[in-house]
Structures are given as C-alpha cells and as structure tokens.
C-alpha positions as CSV (number, residue, x, y, z in Angstrom):
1,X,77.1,119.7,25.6
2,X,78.7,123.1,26.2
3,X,80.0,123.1,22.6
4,X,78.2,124.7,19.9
5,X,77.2,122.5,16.8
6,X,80.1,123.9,15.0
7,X,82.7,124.0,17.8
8,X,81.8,120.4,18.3
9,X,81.9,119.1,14.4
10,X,84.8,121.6,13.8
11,X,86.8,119.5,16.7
12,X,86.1,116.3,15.3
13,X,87.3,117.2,11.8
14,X,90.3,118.7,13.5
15,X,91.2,115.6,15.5
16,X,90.1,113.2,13.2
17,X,88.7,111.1,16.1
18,X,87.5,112.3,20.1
19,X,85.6,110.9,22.7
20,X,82.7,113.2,23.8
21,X,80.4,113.5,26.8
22,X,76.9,113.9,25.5
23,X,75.2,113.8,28.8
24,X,76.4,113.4,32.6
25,X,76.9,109.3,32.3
26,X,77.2,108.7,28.4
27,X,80.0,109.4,26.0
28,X,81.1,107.5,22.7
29,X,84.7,108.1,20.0
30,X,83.1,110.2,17.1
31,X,85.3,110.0,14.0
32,X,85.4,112.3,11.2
33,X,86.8,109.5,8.2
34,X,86.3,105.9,8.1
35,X,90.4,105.2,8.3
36,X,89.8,106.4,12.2
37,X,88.4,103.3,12.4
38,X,89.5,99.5,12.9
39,X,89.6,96.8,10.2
40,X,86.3,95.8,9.3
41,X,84.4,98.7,10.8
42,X,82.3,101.0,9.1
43,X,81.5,104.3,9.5
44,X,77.5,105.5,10.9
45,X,76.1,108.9,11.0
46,X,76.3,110.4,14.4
47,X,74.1,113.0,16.0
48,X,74.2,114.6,19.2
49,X,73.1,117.2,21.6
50,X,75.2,120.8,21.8
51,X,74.8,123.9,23.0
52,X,72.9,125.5,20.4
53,X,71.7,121.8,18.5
54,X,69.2,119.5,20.1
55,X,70.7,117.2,17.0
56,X,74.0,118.3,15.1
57,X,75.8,115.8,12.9
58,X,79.1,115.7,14.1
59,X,80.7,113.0,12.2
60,X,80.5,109.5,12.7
61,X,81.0,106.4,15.1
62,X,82.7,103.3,14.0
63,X,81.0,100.0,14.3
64,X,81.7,96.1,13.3
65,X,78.7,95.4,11.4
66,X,76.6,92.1,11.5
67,X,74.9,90.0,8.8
68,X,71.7,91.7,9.9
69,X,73.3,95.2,9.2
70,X,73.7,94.2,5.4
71,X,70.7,94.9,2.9
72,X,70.5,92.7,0.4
C-alpha cells in the first residue's frame, strides 16, 4: 500500500507475476498475462488499495474455475 497505482501496476507488468501485501495480514500473486498462470486457470480482474488509489487495477489473479463460474 506504499506504492502508487502506477508503481504498483507498472511492477506487475514488469515481473509478469508478484505477490503483494494489500493490508497488514492479506496478500495474494497478481499476474499481468494469463500464461503466469497454471493449467486450467483463468485470469480475473484484480483491484487493490495503493498509495494514491483506494481501487487501482493492477492486473489479475489466477484462479481454477468451477462449473458455477461458467455462464451458459
């Protein structure tokens, strides 16, 4: 949360994939592509807190979808 919105989405597209702290107990791997992620995982929009941001889009997270995910 000391980043700046475009410090933090800058370091993600540099990386391709980080773990961030977006709080004093909570972090999560944000991703910039989908081939950061495993096989069979899909990509979802991820917004956190920074500096300047109360919600910058950063990248994404990876996840293993479920049937319920899918829309017919």
């Amino acid at each position: 949360m000391s980043m700046t919105c475009s410090e933090a989405a800058a370091l993600v597209r540099a990386k391709g994939g980080i773990v961030l702290s977006t709080s004093a107990t909570t972090y999560d791997r944000y991703v910039s592509a989908a081939n950061f992620c495993a096989g069979g995982e899909v990509l979802k929009n991820a917004w956190v807190p920074t500096r300047d941001t109360p919600q910058c889009f950063i990248g994404y997270t990876c996840f293993t979808p479920s049937r319920d995910d899918w829309v017919p």
